[in-house]
FITI-242754 format. One record per residue: residue in one letter; x, y, z of N, C-alpha, C in turn; residue number from 1. Coordinates in steps of 0.1 Angstrom, whole numbers, plus 5000, padded with zeros to 4 digits. Layout:
+------+------+------+------+------+------+------+------+------+------+-------+
! donu !  n_X !  n_Y !  n_Z ! ca_X ! ca_Y ! ca_Z !  c_X !  c_Y !  c_Z ! kolmi !
+------+------+------+------+------+------+------+------+------+------+-------+
!    A !    X !    Y !    Z !    X !    Y !    Z !    X !    Y !    Z !   NUM !
...
+------+------+------+------+------+------+------+------+------+------+-------+
This chain:
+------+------+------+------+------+------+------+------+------+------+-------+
! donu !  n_X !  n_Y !  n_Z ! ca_X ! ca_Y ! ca_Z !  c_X !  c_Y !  c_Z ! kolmi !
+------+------+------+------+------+------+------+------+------+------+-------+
!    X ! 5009 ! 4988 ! 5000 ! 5000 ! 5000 ! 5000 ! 5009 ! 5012 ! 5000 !     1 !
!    X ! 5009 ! 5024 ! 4989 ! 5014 ! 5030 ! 4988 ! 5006 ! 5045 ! 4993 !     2 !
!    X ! 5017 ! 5054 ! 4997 ! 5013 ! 5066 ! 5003 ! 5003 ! 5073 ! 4997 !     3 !
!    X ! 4996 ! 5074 ! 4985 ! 4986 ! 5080 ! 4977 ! 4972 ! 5067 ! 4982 !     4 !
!    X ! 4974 ! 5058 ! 4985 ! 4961 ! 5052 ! 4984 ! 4957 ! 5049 ! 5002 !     5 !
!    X ! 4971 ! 5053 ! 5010 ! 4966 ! 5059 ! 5024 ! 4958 ! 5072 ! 5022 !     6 !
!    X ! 4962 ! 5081 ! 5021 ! 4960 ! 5090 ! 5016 ! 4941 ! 5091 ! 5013 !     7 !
!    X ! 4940 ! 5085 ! 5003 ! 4926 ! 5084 ! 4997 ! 4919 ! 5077 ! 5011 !     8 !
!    X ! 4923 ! 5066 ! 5016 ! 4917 ! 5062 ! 5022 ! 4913 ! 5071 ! 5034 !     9 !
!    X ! 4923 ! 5075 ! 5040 ! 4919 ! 5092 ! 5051 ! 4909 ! 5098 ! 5046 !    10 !
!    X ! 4909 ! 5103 ! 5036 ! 4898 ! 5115 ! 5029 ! 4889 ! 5099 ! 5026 !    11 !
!    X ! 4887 ! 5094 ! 5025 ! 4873 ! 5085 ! 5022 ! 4868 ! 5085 ! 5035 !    12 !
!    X ! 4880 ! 5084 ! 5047 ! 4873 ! 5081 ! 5064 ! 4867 ! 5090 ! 5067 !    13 !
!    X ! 4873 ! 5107 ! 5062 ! 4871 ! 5116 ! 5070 ! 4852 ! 5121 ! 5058 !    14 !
!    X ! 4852 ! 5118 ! 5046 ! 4839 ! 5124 ! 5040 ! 4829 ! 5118 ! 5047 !    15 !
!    X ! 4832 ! 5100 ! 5046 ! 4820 ! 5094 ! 5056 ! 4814 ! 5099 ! 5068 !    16 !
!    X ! 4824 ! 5102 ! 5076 ! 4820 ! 5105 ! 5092 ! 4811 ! 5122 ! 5088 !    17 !
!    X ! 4820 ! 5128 ! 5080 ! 4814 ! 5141 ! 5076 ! 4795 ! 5138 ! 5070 !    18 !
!    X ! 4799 ! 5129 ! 5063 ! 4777 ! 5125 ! 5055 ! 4773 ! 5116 ! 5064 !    19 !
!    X ! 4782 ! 5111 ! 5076 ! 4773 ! 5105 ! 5085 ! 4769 ! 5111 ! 5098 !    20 !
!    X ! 4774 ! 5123 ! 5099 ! 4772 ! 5131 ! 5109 ! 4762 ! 5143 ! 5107 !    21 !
!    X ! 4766 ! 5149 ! 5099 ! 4758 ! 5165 ! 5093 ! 4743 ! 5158 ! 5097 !    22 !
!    X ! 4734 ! 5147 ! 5094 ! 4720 ! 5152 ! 5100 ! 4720 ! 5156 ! 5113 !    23 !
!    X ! 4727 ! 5148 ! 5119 ! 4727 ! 5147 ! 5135 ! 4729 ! 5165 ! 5140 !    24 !
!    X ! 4744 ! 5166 ! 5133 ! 4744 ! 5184 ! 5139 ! 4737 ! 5189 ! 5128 !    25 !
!    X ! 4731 ! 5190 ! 5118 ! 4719 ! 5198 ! 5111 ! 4707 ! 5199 ! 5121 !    26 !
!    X ! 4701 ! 5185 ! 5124 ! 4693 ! 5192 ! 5140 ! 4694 ! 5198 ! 5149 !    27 !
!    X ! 4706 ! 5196 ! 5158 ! 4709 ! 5201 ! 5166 ! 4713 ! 5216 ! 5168 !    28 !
!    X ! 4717 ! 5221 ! 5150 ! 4718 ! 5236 ! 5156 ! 4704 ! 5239 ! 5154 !    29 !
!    X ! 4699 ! 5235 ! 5142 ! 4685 ! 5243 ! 5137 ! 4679 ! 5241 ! 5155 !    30 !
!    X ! 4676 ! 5233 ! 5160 ! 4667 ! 5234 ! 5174 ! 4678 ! 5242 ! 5181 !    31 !
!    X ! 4685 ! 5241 ! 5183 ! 4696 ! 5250 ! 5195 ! 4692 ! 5266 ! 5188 !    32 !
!    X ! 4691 ! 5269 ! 5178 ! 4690 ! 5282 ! 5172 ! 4672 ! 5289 ! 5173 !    33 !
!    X ! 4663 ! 5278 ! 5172 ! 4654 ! 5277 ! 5172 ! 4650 ! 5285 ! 5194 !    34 !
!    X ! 4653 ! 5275 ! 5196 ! 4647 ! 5275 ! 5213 ! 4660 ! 5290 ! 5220 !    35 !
!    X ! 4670 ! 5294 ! 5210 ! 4675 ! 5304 ! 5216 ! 4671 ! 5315 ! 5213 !    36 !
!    X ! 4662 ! 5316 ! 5200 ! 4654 ! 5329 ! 5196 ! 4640 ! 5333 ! 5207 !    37 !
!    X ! 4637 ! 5318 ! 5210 ! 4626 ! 5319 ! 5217 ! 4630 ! 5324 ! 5233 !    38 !
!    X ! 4642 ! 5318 ! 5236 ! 4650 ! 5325 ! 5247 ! 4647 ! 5340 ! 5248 !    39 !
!    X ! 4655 ! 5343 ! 5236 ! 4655 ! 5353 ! 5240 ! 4642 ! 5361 ! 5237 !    40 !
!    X ! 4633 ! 5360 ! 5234 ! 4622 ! 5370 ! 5227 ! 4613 ! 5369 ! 5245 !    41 !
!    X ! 4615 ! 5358 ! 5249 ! 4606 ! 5353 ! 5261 ! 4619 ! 5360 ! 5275 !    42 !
!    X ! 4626 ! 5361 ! 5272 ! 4638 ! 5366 ! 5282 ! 4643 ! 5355 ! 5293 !    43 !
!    X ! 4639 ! 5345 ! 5287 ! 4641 ! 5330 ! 5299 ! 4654 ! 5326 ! 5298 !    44 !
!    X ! 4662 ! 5327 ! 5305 ! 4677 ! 5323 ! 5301 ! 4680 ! 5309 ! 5304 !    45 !
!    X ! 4677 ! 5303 ! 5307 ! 4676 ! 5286 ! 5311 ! 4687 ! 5279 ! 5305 !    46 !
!    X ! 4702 ! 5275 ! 5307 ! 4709 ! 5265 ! 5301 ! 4705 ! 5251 ! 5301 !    47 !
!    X ! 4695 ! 5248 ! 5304 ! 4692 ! 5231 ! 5309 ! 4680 ! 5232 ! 5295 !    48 !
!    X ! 4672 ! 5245 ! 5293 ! 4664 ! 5244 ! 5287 ! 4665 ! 5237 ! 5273 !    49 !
!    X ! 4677 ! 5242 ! 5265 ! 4679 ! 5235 ! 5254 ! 4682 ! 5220 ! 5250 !    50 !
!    X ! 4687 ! 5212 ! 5259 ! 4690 ! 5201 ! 5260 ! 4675 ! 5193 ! 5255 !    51 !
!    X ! 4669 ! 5189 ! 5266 ! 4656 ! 5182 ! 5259 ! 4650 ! 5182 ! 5246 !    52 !
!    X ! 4648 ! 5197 ! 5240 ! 4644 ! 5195 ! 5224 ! 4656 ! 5189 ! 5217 !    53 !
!    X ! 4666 ! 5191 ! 5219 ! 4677 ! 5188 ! 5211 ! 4680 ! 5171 ! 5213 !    54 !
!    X ! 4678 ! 5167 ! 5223 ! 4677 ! 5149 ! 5228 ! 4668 ! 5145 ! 5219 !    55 !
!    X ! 4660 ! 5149 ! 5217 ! 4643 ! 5148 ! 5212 ! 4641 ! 5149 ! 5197 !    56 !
!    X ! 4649 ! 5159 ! 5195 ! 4652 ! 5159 ! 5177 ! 4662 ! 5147 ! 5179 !    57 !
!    X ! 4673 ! 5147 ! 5180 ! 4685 ! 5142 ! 5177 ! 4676 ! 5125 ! 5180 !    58 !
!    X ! 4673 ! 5115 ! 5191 ! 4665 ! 5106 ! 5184 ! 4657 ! 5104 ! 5174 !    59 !
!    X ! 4649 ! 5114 ! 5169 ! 4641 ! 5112 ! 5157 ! 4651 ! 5112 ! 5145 !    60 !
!    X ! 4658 ! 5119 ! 5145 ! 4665 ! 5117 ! 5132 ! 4672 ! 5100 ! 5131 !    61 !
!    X ! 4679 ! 5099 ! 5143 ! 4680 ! 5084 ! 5146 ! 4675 ! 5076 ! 5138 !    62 !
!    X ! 4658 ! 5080 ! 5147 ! 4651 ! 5067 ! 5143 ! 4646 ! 5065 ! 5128 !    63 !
!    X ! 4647 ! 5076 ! 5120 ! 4647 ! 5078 ! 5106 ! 4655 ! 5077 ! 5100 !    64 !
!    X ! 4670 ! 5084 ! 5102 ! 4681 ! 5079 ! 5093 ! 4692 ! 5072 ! 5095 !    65 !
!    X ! 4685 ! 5062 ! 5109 ! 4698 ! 5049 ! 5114 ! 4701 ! 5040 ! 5110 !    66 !
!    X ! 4693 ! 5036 ! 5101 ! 4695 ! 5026 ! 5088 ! 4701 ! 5027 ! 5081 !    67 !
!    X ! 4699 ! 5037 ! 5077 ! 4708 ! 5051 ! 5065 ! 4720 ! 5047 ! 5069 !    68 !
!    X ! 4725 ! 5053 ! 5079 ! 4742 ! 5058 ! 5088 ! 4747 ! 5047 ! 5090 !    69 !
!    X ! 4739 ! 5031 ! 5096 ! 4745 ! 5020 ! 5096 ! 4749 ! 5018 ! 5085 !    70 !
!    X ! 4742 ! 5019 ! 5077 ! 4742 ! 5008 ! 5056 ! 4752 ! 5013 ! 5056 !    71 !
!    X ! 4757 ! 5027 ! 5056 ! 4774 ! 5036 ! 5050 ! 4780 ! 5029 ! 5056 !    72 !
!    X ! 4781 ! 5031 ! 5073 ! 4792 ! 5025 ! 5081 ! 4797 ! 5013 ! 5075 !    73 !
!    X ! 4787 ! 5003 ! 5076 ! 4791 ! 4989 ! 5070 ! 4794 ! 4990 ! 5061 !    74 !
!    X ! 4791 ! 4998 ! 5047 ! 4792 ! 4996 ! 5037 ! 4808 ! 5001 ! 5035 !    75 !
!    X ! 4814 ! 5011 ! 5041 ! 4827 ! 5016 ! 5041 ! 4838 ! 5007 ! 5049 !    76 !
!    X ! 4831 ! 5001 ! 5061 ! 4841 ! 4988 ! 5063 ! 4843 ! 4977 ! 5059 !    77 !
!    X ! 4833 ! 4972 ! 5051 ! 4831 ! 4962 ! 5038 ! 4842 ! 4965 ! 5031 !    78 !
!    X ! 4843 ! 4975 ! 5023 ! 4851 ! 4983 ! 5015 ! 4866 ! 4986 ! 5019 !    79 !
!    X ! 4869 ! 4985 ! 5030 ! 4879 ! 4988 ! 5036 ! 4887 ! 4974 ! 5042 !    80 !
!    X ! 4878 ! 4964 ! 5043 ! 4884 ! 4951 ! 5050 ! 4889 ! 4943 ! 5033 !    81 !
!    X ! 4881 ! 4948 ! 5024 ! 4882 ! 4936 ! 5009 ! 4895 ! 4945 ! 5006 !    82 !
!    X ! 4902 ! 4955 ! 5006 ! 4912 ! 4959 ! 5004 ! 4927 ! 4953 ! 5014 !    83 !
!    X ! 4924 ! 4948 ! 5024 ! 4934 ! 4942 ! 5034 ! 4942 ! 4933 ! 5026 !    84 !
!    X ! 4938 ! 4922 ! 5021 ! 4944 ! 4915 ! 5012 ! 4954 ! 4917 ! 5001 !    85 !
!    X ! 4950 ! 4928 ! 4990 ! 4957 ! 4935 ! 4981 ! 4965 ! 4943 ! 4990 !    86 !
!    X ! 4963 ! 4951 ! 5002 ! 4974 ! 4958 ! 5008 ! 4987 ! 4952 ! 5012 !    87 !
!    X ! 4984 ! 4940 ! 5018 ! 4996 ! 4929 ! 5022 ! 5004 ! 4925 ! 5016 !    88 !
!    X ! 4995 ! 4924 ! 5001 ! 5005 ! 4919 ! 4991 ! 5014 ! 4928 ! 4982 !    89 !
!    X ! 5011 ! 4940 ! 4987 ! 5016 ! 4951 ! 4981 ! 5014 ! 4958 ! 4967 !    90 !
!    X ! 4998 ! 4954 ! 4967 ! 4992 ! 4954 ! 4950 ! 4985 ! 4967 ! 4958 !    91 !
!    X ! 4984 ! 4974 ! 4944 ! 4977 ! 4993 ! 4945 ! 4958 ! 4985 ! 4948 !    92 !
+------+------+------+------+------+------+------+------+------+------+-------+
């Protein structure tokens, strides 16, 4: 395995975790941004307050796109273990 196909493989680790992450913090700011407008319009300053919508979204997206985020996961370690073989042997 040569230095250009480590390489690739890094930026392959690092896009996944990036498309497997973004819904997760896509909720979490939209509600964190959400419940701090309301903050403040309402003057309630509450640090505990944001937590719960944010638990609450952040499971729903879960339970909607966990399937999703597993299929990649596996699907990139599939992809990453059938290459072990050709690496050992020193084939690109």
């Amino acid at each position: 395995m040569n230095e250009s196909e480590v390489i690739r493989l890094g930026q392959e680790a690092l896009r996944m975790a990036l498309v497997i992450s973004t819904p997760l913090l896509g909720v979490a700011v939209i509600i964190g941004t959400i419940v701090s407008l309301v903050q403040a319009v309402t003057q309630v300053h509450e640090q505990t307050l944001t937590f719960l919508p944010k638990l609450l979204g952040i499971c729903a997206v879960l339970a909607f796109a966990g399937g999703w985020m597993i299929e990649q996961t596996v699907s990139y370690a599939e992809r990453s273990f059938d290459r072990i073989p050709a690496a050992s042997r020193g084939e690109p």
